[in-house]
C-alpha positions as CSV (number, residue, x, y, z in Angstrom):
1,X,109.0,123.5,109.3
2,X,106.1,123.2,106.5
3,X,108.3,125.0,103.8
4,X,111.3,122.6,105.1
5,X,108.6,119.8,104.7
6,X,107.1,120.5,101.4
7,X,111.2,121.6,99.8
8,X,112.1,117.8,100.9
9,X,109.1,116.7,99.0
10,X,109.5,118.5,96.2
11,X,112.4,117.4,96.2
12,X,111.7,113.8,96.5
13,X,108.8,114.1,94.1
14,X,112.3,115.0,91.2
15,X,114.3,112.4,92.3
16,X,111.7,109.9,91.9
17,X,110.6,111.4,88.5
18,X,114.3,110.8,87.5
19,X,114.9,107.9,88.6
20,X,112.4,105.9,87.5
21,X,111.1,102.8,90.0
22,X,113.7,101.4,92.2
23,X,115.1,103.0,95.6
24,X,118.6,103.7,94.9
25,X,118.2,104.7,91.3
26,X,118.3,107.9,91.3
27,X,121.9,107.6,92.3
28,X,122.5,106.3,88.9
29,X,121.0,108.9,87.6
30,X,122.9,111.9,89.2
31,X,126.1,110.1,88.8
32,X,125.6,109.6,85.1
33,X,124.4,112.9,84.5
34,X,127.1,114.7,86.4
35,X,129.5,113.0,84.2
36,X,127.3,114.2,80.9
37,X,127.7,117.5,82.4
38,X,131.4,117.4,83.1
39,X,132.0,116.2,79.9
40,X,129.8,119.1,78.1
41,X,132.2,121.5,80.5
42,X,135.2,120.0,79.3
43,X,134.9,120.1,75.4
44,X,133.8,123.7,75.7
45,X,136.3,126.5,75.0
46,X,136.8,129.4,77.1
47,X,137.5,127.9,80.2
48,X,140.1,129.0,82.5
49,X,142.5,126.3,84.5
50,X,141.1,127.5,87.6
51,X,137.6,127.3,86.5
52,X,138.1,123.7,85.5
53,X,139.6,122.4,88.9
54,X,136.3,124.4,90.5
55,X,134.4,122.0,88.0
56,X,136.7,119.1,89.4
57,X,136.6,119.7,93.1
58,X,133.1,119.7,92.7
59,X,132.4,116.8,90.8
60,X,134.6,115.5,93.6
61,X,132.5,116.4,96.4
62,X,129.5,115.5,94.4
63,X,130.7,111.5,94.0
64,X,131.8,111.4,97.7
65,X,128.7,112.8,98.9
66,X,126.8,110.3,96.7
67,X,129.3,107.8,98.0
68,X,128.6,108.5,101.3
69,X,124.3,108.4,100.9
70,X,125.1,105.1,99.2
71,X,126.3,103.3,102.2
72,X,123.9,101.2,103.9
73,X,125.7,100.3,107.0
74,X,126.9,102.3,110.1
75,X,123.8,104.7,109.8
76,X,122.1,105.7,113.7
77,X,118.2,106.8,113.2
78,X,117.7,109.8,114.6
79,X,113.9,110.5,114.5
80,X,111.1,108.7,112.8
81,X,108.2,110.9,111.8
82,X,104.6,109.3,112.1
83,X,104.3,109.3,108.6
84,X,107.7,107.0,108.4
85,X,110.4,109.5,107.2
86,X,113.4,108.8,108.8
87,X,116.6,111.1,109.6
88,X,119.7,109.1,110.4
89,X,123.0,109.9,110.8
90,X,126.7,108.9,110.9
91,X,129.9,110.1,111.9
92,X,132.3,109.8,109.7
93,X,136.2,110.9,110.4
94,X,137.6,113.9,109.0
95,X,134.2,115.0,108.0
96,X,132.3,114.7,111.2
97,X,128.6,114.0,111.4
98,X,126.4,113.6,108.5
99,X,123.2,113.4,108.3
100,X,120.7,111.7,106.0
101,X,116.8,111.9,105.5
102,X,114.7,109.1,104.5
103,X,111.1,109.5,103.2
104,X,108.4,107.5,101.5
């Protein structure tokens, strides 16, 4: 649980650091630097056609998952810690139940 704990705010410590102020910025961010990325993977030589649809499907899953966290409504709460983090969640068809932590 502490290593959990202290990964998450690690973790929350780079978005932030990314982002900049604001709470949903650093969805910006990763969106418009996993299309620099892409774009840096596409002008490169020496990729196959079936490494470049890996790159695809997983931009894919990387803007639905972004999607997905960007969504403000439908969200159950889960748990609240004391210190105010949050874990929600949401079922969502054909995918199932996702969940979402919140912290401060």
């Amino acid at each position: 649980t502490g290593l959990r704990k202290n990964a998450m705010v690690a973790i929350h410590h780079e978005l932030n650091r990314l982002a900049g102020p604001g709470s949903s910025n650093w969805i910006n961010q990763v969106r418009r630097r996993s299309s620099l990325l892409s774009s840096r993977i596409k002008k490169e030589d020496g990729y196959s056609e079936e490494e470049m649809s890996y790159v695809k499907q997983g931009e894919d899953a990387l803007q639905k998952a972004i999607k997905i966290l960007s969504e403000q409504d439908g969200w159950t709460i889960e748990t609240v810690a004391a210190n105010g983090d949050k874990v929600l969640s949401k079922v969502l068809p054909d995918i199932g139940k996702v969940f979402k932590l919140e912290v401060m």
